[in-house]
C-alpha positions as protocol buffer text, in pm:
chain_id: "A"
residue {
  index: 1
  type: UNK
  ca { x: 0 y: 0 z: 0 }
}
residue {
  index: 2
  type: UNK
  ca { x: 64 y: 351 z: -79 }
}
residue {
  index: 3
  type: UNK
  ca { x: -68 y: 643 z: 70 }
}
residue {
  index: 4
  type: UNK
  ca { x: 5 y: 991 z: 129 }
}
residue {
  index: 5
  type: UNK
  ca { x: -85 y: 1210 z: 448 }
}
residue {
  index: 6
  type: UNK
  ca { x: -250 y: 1105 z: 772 }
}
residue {
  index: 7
  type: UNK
  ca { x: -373 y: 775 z: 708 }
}
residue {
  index: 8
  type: UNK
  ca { x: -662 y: 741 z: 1000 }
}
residue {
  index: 9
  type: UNK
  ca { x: -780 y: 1130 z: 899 }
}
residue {
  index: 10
  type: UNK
  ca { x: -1135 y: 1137 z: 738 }
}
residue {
  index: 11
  type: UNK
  ca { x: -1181 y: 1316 z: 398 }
}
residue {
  index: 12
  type: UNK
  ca { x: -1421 y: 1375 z: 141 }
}
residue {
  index: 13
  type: UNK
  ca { x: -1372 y: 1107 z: -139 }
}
residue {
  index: 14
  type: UNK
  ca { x: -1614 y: 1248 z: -405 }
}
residue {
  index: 15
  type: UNK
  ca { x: -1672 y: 1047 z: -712 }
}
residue {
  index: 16
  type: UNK
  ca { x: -1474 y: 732 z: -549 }
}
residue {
  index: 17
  type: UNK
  ca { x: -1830 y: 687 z: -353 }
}
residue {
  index: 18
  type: UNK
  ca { x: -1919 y: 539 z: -729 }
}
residue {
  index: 19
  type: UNK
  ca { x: -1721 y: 256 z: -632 }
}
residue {
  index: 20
  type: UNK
  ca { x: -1931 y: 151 z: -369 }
}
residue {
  index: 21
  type: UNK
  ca { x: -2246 y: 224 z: -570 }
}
residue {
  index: 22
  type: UNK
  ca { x: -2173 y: 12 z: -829 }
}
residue {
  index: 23
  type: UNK
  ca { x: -2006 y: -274 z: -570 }
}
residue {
  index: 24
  type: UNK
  ca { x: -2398 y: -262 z: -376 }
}
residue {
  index: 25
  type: UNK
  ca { x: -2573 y: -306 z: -726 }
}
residue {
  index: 26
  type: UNK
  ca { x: -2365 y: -594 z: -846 }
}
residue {
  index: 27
  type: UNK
  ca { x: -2422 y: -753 z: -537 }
}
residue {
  index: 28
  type: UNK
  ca { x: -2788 y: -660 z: -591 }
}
residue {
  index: 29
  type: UNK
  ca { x: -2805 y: -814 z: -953 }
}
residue {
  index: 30
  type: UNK
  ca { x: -2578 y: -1150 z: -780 }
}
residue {
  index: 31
  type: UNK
  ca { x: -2851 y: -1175 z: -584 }
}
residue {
  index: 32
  type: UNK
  ca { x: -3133 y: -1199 z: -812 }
}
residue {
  index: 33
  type: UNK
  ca { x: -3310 y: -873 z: -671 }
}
residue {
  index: 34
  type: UNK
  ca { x: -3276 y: -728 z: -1021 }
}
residue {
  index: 35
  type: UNK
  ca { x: -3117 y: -740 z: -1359 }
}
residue {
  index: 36
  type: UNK
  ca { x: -2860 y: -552 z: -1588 }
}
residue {
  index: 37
  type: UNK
  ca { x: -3075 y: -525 z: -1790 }
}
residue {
  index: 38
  type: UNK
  ca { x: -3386 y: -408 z: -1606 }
}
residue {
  index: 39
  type: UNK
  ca { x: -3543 y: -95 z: -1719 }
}
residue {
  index: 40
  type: UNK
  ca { x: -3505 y: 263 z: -1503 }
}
residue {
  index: 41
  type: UNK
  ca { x: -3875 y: 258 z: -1542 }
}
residue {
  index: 42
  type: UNK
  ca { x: -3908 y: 3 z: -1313 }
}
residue {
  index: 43
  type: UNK
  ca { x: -3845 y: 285 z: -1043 }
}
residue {
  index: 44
  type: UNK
  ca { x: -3819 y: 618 z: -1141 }
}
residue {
  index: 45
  type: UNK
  ca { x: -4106 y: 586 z: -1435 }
}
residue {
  index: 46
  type: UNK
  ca { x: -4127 y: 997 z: -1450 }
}
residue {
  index: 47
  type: UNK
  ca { x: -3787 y: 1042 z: -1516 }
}
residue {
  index: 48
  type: UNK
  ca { x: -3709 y: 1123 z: -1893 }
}
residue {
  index: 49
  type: UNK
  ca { x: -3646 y: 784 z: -2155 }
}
residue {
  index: 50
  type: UNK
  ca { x: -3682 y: 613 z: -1813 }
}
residue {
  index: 51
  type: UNK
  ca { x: -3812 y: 291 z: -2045 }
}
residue {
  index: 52
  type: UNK
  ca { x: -3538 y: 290 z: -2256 }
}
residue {
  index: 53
  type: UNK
  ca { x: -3281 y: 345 z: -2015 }
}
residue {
  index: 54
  type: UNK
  ca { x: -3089 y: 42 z: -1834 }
}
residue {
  index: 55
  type: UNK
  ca { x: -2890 y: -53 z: -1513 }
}
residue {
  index: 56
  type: UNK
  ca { x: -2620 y: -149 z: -1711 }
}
residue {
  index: 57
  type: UNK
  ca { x: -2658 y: 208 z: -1936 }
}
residue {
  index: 58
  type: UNK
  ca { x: -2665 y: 371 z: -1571 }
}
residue {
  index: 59
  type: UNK
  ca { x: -2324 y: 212 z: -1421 }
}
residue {
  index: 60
  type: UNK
  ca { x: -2113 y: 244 z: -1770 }
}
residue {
  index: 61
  type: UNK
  ca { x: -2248 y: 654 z: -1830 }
}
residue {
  index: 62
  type: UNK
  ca { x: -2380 y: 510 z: -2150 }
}
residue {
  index: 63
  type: UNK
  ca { x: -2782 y: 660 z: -2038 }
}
residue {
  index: 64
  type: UNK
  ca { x: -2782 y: 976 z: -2232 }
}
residue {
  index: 65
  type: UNK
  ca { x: -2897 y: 1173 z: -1889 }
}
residue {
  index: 66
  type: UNK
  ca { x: -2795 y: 1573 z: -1840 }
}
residue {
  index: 67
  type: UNK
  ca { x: -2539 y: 1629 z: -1543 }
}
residue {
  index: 68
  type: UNK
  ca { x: -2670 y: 1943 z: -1337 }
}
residue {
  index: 69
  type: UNK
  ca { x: -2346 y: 1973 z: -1166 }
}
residue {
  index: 70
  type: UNK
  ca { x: -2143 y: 1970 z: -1531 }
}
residue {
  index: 71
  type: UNK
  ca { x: -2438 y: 2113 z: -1761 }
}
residue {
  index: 72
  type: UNK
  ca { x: -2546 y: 2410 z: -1535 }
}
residue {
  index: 73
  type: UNK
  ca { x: -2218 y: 2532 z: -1365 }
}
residue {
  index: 74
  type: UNK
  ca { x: -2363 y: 2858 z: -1186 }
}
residue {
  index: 75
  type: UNK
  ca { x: -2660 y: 2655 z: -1066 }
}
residue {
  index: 76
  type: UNK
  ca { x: -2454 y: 2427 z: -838 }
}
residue {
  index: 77
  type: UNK
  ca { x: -2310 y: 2681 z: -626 }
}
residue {
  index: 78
  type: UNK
  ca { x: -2635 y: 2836 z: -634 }
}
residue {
  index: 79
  type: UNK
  ca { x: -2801 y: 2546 z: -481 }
}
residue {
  index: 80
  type: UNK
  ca { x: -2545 y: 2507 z: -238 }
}
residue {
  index: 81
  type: UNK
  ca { x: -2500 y: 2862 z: -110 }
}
residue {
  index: 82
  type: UNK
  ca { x: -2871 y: 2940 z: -98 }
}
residue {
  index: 83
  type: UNK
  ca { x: -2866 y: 2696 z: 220 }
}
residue {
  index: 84
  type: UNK
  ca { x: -2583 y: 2540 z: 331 }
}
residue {
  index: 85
  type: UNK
  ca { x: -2761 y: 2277 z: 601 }
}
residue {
  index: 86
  type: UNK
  ca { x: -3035 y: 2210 z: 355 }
}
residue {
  index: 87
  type: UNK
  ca { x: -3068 y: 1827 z: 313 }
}
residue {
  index: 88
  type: UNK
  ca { x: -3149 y: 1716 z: -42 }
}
residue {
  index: 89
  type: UNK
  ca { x: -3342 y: 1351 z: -123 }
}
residue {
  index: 90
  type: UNK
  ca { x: -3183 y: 1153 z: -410 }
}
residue {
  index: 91
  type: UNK
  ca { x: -3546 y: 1226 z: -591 }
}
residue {
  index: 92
  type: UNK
  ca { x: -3470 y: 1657 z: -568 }
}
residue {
  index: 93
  type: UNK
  ca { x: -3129 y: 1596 z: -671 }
}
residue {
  index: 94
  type: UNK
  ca { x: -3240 y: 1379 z: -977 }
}
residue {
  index: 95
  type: UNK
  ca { x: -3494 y: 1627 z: -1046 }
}
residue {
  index: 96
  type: UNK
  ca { x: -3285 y: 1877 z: -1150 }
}
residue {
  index: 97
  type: UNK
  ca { x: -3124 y: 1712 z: -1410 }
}
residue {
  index: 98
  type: UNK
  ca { x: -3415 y: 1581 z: -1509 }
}
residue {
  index: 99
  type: UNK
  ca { x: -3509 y: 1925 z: -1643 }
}
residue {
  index: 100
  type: UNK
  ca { x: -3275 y: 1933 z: -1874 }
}
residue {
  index: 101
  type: UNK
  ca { x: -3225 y: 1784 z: -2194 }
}
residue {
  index: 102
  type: UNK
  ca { x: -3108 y: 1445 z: -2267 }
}
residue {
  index: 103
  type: UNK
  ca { x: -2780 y: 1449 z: -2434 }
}
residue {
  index: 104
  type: UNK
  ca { x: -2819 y: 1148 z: -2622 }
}
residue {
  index: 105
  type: UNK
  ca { x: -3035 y: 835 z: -2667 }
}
residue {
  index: 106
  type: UNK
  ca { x: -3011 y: 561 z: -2399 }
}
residue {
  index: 107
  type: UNK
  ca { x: -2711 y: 343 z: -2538 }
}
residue {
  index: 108
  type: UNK
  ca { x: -2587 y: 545 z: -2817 }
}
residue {
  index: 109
  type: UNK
  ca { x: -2236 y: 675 z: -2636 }
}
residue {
  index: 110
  type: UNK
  ca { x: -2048 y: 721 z: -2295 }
}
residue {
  index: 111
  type: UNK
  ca { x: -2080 y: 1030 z: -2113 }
}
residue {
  index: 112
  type: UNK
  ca { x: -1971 y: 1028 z: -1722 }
}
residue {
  index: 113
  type: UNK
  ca { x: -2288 y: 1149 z: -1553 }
}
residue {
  index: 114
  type: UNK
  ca { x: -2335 y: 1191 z: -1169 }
}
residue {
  index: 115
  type: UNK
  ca { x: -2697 y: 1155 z: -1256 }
}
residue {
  index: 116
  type: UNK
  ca { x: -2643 y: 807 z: -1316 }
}
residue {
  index: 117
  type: UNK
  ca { x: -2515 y: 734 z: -985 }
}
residue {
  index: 118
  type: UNK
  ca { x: -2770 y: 905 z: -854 }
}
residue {
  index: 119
  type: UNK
  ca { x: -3042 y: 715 z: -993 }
}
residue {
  index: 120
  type: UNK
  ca { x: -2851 y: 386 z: -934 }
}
residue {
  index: 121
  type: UNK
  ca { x: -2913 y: 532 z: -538 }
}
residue {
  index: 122
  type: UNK
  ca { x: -3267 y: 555 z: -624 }
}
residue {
  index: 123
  type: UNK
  ca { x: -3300 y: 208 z: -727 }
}
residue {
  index: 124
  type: UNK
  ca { x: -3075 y: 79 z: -457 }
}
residue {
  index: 125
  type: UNK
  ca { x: -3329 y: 263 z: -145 }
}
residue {
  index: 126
  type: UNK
  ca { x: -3615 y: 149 z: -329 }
}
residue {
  index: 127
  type: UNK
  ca { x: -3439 y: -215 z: -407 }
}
residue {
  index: 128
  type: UNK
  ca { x: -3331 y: -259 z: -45 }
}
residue {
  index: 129
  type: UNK
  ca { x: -3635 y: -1 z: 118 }
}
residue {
  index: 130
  type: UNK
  ca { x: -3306 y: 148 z: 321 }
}
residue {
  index: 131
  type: UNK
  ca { x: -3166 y: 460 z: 265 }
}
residue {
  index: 132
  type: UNK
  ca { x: -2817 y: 495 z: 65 }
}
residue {
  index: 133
  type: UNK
  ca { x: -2554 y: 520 z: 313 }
}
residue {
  index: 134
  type: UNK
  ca { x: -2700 y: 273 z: 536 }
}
residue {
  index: 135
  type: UNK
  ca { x: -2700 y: 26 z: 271 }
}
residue {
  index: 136
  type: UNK
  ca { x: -2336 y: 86 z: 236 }
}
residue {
  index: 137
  type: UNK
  ca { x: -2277 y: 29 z: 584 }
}
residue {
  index: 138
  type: UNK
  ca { x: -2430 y: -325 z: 637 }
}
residue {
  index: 139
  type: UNK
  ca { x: -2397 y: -440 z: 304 }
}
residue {
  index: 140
  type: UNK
  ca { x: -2000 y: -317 z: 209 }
}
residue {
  index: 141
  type: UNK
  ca { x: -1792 y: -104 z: 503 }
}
residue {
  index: 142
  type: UNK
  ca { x: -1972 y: -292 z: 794 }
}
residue {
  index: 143
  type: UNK
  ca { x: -1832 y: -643 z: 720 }
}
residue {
  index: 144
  type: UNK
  ca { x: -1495 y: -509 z: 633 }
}
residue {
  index: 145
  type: UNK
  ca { x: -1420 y: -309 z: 942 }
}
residue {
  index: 146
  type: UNK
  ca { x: -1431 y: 35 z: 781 }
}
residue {
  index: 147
  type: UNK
  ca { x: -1541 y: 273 z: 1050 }
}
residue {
  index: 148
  type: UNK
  ca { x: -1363 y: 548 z: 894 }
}
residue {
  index: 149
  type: UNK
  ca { x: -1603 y: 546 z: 583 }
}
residue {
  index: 150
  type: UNK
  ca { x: -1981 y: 681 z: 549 }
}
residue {
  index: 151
  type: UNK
  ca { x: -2210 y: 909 z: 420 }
}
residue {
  index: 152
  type: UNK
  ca { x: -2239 y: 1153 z: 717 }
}
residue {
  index: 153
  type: UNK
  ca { x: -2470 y: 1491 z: 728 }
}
residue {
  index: 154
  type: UNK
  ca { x: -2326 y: 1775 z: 923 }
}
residue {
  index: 155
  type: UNK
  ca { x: -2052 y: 1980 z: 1033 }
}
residue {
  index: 156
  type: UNK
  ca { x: -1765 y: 1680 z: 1064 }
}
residue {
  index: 157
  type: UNK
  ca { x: -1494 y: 1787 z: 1308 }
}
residue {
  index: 158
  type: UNK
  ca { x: -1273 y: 1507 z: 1239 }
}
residue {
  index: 159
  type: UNK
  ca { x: -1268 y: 1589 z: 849 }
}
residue {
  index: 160
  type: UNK
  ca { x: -926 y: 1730 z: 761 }
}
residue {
  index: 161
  type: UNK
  ca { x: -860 y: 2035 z: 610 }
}
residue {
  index: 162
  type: UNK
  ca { x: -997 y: 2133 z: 310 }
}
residue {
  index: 163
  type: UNK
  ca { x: -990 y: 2522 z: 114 }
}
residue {
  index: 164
  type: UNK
  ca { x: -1216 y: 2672 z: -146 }
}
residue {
  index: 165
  type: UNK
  ca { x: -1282 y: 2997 z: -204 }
}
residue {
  index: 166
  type: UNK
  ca { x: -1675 y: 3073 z: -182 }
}
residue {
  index: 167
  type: UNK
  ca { x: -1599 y: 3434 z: -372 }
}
residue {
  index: 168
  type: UNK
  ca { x: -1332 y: 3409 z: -606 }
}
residue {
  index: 169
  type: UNK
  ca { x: -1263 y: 3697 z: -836 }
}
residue {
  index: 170
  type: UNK
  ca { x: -1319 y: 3676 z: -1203 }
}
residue {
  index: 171
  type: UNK
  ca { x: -1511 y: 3424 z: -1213 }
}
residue {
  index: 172
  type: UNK
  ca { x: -1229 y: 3129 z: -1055 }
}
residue {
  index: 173
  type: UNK
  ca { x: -963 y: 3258 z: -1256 }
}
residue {
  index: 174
  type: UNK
  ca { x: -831 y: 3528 z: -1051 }
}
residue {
  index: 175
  type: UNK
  ca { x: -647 y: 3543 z: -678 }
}
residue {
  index: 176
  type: UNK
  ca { x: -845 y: 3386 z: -390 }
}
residue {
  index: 177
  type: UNK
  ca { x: -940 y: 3665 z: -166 }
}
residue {
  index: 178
  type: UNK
  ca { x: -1168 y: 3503 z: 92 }
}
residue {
  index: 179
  type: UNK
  ca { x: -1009 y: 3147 z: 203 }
}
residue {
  index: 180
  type: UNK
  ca { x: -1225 y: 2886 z: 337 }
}
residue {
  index: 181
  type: UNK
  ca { x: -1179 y: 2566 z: 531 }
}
residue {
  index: 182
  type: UNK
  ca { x: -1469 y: 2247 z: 444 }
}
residue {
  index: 183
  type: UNK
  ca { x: -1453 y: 2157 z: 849 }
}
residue {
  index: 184
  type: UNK
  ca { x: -1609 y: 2519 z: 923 }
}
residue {
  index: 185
  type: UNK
  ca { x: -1943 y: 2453 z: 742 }
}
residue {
  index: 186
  type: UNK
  ca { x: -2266 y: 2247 z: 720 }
}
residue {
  index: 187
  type: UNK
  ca { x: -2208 y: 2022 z: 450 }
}
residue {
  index: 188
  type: UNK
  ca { x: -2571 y: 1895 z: 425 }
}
residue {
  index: 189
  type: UNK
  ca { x: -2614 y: 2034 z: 125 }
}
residue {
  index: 190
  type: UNK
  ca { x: -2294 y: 1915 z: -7 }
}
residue {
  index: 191
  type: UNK
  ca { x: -2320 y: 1561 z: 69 }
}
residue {
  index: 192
  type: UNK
  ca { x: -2701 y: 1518 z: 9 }
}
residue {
  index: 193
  type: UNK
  ca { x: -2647 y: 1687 z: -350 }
}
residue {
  index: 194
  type: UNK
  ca { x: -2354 y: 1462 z: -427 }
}
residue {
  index: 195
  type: UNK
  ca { x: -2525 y: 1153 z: -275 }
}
residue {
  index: 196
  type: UNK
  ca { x: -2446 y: 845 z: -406 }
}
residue {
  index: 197
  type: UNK
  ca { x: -2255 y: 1023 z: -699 }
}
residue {
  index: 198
  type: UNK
  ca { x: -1990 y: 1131 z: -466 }
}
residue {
  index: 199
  type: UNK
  ca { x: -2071 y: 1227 z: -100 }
}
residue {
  index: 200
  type: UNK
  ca { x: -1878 y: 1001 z: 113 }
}
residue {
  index: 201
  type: UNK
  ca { x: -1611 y: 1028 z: 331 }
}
residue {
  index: 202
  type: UNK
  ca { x: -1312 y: 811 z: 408 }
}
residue {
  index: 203
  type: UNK
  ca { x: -981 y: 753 z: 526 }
}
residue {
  index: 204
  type: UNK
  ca { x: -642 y: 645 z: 341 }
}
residue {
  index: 205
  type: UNK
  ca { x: -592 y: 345 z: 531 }
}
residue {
  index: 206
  type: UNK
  ca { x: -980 y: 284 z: 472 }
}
residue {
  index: 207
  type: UNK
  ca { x: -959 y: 355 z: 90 }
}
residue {
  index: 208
  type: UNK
  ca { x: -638 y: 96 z: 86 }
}
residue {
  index: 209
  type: UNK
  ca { x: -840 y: -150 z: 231 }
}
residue {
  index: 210
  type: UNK
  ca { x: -1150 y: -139 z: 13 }
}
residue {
  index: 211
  type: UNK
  ca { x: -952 y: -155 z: -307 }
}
residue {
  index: 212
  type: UNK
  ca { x: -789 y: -474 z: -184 }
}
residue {
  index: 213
  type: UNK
  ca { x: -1145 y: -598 z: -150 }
}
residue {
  index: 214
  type: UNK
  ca { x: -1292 y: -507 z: -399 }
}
residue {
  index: 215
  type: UNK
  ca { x: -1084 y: -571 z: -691 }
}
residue {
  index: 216
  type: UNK
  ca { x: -903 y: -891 z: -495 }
}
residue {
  index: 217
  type: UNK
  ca { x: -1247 y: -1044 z: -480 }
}
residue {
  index: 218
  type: UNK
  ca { x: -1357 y: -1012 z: -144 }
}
residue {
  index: 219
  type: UNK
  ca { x: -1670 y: -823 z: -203 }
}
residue {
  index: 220
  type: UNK
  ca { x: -1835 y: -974 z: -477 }
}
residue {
  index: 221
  type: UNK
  ca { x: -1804 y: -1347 z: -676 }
}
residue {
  index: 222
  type: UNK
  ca { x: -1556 y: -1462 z: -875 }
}
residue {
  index: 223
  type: UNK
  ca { x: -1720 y: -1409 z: -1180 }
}
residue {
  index: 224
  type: UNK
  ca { x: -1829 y: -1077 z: -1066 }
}
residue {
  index: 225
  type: UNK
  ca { x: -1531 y: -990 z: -996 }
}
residue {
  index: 226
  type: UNK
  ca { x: -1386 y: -1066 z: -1317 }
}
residue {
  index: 227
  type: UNK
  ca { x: -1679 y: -934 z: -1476 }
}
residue {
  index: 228
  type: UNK
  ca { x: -1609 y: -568 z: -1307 }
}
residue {
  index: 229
  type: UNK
  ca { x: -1221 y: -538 z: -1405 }
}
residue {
  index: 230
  type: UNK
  ca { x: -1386 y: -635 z: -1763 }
}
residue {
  index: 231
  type: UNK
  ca { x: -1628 y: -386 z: -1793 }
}
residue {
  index: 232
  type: UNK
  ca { x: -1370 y: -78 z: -1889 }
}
residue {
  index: 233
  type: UNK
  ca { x: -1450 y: -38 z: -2256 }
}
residue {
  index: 234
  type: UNK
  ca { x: -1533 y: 349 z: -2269 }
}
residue {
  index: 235
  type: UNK
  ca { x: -1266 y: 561 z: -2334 }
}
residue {
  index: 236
  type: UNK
  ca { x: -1274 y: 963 z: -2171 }
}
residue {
  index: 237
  type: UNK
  ca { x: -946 y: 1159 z: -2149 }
}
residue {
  index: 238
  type: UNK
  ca { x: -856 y: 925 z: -1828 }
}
residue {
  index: 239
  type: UNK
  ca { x: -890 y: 633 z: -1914 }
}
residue {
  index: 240
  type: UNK
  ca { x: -1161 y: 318 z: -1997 }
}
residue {
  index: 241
  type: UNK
  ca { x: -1473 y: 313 z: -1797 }
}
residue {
  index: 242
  type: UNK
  ca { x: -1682 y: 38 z: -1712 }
}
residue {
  index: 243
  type: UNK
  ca { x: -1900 y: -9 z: -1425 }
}
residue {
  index: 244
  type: UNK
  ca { x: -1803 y: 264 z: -1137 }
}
residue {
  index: 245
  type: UNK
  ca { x: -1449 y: 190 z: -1248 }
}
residue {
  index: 246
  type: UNK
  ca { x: -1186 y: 331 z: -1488 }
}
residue {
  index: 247
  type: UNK
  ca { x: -868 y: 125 z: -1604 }
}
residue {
  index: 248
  type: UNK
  ca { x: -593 y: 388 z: -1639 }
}
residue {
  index: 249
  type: UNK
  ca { x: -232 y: 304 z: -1789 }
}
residue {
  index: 250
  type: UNK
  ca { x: 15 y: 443 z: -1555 }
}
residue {
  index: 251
  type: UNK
  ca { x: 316 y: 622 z: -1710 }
}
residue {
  index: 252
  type: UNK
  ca { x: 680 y: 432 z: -1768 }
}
residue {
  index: 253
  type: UNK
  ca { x: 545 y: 103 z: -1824 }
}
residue {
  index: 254
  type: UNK
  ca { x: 413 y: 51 z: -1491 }
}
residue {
  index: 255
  type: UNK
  ca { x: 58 y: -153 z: -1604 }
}
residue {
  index: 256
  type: UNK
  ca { x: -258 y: -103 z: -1564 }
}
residue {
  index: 257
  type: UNK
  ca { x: -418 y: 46 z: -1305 }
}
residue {
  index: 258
  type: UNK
  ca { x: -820 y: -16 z: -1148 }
}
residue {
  index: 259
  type: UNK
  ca { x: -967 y: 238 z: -929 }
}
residue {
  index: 260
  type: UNK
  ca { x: -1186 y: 594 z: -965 }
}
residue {
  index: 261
  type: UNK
  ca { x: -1050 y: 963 z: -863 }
}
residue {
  index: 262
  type: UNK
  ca { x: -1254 y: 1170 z: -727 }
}
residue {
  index: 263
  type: UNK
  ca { x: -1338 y: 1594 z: -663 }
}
residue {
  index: 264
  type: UNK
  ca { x: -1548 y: 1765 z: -461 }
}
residue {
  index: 265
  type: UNK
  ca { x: -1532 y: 2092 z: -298 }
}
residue {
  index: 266
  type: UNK
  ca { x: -1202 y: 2116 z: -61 }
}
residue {
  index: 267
  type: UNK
  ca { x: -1109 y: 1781 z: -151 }
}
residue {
  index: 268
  type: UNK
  ca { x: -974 y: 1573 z: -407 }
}
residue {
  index: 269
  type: UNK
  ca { x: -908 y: 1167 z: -380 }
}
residue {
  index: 270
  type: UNK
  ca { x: -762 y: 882 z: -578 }
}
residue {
  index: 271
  type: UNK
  ca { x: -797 y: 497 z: -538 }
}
residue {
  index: 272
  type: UNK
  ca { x: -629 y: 245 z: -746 }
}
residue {
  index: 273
  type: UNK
  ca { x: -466 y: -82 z: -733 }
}
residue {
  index: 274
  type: UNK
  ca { x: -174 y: -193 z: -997 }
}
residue {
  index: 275
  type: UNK
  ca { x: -304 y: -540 z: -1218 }
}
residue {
  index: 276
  type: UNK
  ca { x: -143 y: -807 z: -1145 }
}
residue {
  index: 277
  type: UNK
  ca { x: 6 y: -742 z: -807 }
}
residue {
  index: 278
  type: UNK
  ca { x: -90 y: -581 z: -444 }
}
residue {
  index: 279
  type: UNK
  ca { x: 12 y: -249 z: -486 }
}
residue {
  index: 280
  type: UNK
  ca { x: -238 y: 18 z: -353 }
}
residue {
  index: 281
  type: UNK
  ca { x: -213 y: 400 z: -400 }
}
residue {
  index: 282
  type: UNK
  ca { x: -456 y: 611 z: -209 }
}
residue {
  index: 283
  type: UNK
  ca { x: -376 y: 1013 z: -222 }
}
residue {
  index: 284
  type: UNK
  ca { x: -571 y: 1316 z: -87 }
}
residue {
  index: 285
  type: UNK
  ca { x: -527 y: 1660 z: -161 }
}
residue {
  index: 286
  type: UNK
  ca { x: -729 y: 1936 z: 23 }
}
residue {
  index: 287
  type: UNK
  ca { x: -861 y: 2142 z: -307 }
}
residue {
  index: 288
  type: UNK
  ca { x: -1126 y: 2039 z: -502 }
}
residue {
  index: 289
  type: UNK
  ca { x: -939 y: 2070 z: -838 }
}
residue {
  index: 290
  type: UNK
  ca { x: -633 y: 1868 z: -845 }
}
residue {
  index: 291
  type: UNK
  ca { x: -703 y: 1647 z: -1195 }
}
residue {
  index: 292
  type: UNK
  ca { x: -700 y: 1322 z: -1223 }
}
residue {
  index: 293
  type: UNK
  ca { x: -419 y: 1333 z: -1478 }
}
residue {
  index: 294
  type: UNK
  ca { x: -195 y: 1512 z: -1169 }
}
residue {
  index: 295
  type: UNK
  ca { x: -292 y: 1233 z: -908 }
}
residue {
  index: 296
  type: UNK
  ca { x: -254 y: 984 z: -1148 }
}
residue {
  index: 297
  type: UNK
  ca { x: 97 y: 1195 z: -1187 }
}
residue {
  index: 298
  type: UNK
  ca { x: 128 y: 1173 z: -820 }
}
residue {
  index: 299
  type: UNK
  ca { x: 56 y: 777 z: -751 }
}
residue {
  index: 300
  type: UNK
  ca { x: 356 y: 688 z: -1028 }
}
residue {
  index: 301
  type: UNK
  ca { x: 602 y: 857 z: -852 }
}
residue {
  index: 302
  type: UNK
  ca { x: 498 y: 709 z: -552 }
}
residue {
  index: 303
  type: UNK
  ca { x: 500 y: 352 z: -686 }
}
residue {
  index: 304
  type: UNK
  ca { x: 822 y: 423 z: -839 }
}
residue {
  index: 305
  type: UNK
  ca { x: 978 y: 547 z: -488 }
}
residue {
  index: 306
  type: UNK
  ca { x: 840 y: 257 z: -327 }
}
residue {
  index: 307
  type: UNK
  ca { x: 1006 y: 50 z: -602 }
}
């Protein structure tokens, strides 16, 4: 394992939280509780091309569904600065991208979309008739010891440090003027908005431990386990995506790696492990804008270091 910073300090993981999304709804279709292939209709029937969208279309971005957070950039902040302790359901967040257009047919291409993770929360609390992060505890970081990991509403004092400025000038492009640290707030707008897209929190050593699972085979069968470091067939600018996982090759011949980064506001994460051996890397950085090209930058050196 590889890590960087204080390994038992709690941060916010962002879009790593697809990980265990994607881990509770393969379990979900191992079970026999649903299908791949099963319509969104099924439970969200209101929500636009819901009958020709799929769980499978949902957990590869492949559903055509509008991104509020990525489509409507002023109207994110907005939501989260009109009321910082305001606690959104998985139905308003979905809501609001379902007022926007589609941007293409169910099926027809990848496009990463938190909406899809959101959605896949939907049909997990309406699956399982248990909220979200509960699910994740007794199904996923319960069994595995994880008590640094949830989905927790409030002001978290154990959280480390992470700046943003709420008022930047020019638009983000000039000099921060008014510095602010995550730990100081209410993040129930935050982490309700981000959901089961991205608004859990973890810990290095925590992270470490649930790629090892995950991808080793501890959490789900053999053949879903195989099945999940298959699925990574759509290409972005970071690497193939399958199902609430990305395959990125590392620089200098180093392999392939499995894993998901991860941004949210004062915080930015990485998880991956190496193919075809037990190296980790697990890296935090308190801004919410480090790319995933410069952690990916980061966790090579590291690996290389560590030899």
């Amino acid at each position: 394992m590889v890590a960087t910073g204080d390994e038992g300090r709690r941060f916010r993981v962002g879009s790593v939280t697809k990980t265990f999304t994607s881990a509770l709804m393969l379990q979900l279709i191992e079970d026999g509780q649903l299908a791949a292939t099963d319509p969104l209709s099924v439970w969200v029937p209101a929500f636009p091309n819901s009958s020709s969208i799929t769980i499978c279309q949902l957990l590869g971005h492949r559903s055509g569904t509008a991104d509020f957070m990525f489509d409507e950039p002023e109207l994110y902040p907005e939501l989260l600065l009109a009321d910082l302790g305001r606690t959104f359901t998985l139905e308003e967040a979905v809501n609001i991208s379902a007022a926007l257009p589609p941007h293409a047919p169910a099926g027809k291409r990848y496009r990463y979309s938190n909406t899809d993770y959101l959605l896949l929360g939907v049909i997990i609390e309406r699956t399982l008739d248990t909220p979200v992060p509960a699910a994740i505890r007794s199904q996923l970081t319960g069994p595995l010891g994880m008590d640094d990991t949830g989905m927790e509403l409030g002001v978290t004092v154990d959280l480390a440090n992470g700046w943003f400025d709420p008022d930047p000038v020019d638009g983000g492009t000039g000099p921060t003027v008014n510095t602010a640290n995550v730990r100081d707030l209410p993040n129930e707008a935050l982490i309700s908005l981000a959901g089961s897209a991205g608004g859990m929190t973890s810990s290095l050593s925590d992270l470490a431990n649930w790629a090892c699972a995950l991808y080793g085979g501890e959490v789900l069968s053999v053949d879903g386990t195989r099945d999940l470091l298959a699925s990574t067939t759509d290409a972005d600018e970071h690497g193939r995506h399958g199902w609430g996982i990305f395959a990125f090759d590392l620089r200098h011949g180093l392999g392939i790696a499995h894993g998901h980064a991860g941004n949210i506001v004062g915080s930015s994460a990485l998880m991956i492990r190496v193919e075809g051996c037990d190296t980790v890397v697990v890296a935090h950085a308190s801004i919410g804008d480090a790319t995933t090209g410069q952690m990916l930058d980061l966790a090579t050196t590291l690996i290389e270091i560590e030899g």
